[in-house]
C-alpha positions as CSV (number, residue, x, y, z in Angstrom):
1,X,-12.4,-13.7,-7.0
2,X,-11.9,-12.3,-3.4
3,X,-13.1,-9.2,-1.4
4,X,-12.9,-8.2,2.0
5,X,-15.8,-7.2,4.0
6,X,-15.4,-5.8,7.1
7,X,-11.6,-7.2,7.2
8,X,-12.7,-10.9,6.9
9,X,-11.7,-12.7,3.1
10,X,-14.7,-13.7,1.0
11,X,-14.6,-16.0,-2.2
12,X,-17.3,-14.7,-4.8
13,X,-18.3,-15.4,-8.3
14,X,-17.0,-12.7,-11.1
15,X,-19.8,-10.5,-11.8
16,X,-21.6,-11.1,-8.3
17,X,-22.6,-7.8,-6.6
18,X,-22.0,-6.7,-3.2
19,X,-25.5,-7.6,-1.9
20,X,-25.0,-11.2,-3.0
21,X,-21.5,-11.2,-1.4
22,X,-22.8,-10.2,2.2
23,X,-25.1,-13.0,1.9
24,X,-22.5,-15.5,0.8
25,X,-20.0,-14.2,3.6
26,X,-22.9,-14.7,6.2
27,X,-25.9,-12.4,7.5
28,X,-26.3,-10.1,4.6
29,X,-26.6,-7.4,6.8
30,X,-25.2,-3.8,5.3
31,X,-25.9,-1.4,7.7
32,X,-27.2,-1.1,11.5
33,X,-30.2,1.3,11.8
34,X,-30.1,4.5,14.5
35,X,-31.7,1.8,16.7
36,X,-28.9,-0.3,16.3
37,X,-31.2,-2.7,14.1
38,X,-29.5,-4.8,11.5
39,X,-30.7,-4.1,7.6
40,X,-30.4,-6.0,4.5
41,X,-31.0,-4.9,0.9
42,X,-34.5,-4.8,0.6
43,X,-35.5,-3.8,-3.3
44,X,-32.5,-4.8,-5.1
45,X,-32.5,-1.9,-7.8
46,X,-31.1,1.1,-5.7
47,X,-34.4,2.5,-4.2
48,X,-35.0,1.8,-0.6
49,X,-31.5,2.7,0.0
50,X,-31.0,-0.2,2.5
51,X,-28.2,-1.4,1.6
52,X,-25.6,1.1,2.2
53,X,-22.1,0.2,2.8
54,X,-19.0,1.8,2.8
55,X,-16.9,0.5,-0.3
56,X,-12.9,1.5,-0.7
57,X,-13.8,4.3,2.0
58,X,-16.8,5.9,0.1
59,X,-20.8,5.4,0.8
60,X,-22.5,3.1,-2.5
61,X,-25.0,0.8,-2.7
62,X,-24.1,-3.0,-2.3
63,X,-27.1,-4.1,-4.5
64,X,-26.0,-2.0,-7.5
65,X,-22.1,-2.5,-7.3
66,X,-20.4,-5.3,-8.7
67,X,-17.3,-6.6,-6.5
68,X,-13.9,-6.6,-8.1
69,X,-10.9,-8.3,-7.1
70,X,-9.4,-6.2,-3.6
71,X,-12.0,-4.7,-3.0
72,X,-12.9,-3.3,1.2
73,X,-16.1,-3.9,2.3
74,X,-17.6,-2.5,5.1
75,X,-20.6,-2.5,7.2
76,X,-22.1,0.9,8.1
77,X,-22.9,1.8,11.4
């Protein structure tokens, strides 16, 4: 199946979620900090909240979303 994130194609297993897709399509990085510090998802089950991204225009949480087919990924600033 294939997403975008942040404009750029990316191959995935079905039922893979968006965390595991920003490591597949490189960094894993979701999100640069108000320092301008790159974060990753950190807990993996929707607490730490480090893993925000913008999906289809609206703010969710990469480790807790699976990816479908079209879907727009992208990196928060």
């Amino acid at each position: 199946m294939n997403l975008q994130i942040n404009g750029q194609a990316v191959a995935v297993p079905v039922g893979c979620s968006v965390a595991a897709a920003l490591a597949i399509a490189g960094n894993g990085v979701a999100r640069t900090s108000v320092n301008g510090e790159p974060r990753a998802p950190l807990c993996g089950m929707g607490i730490c909240q480090e893993c925000r991204v913008s999906i289809n225009g609206v703010r969710r949480l990469a480790c807790q979303t699976t990816c479908s087919a079209d879907m727009r990924v992208e990196v928060t600033r």
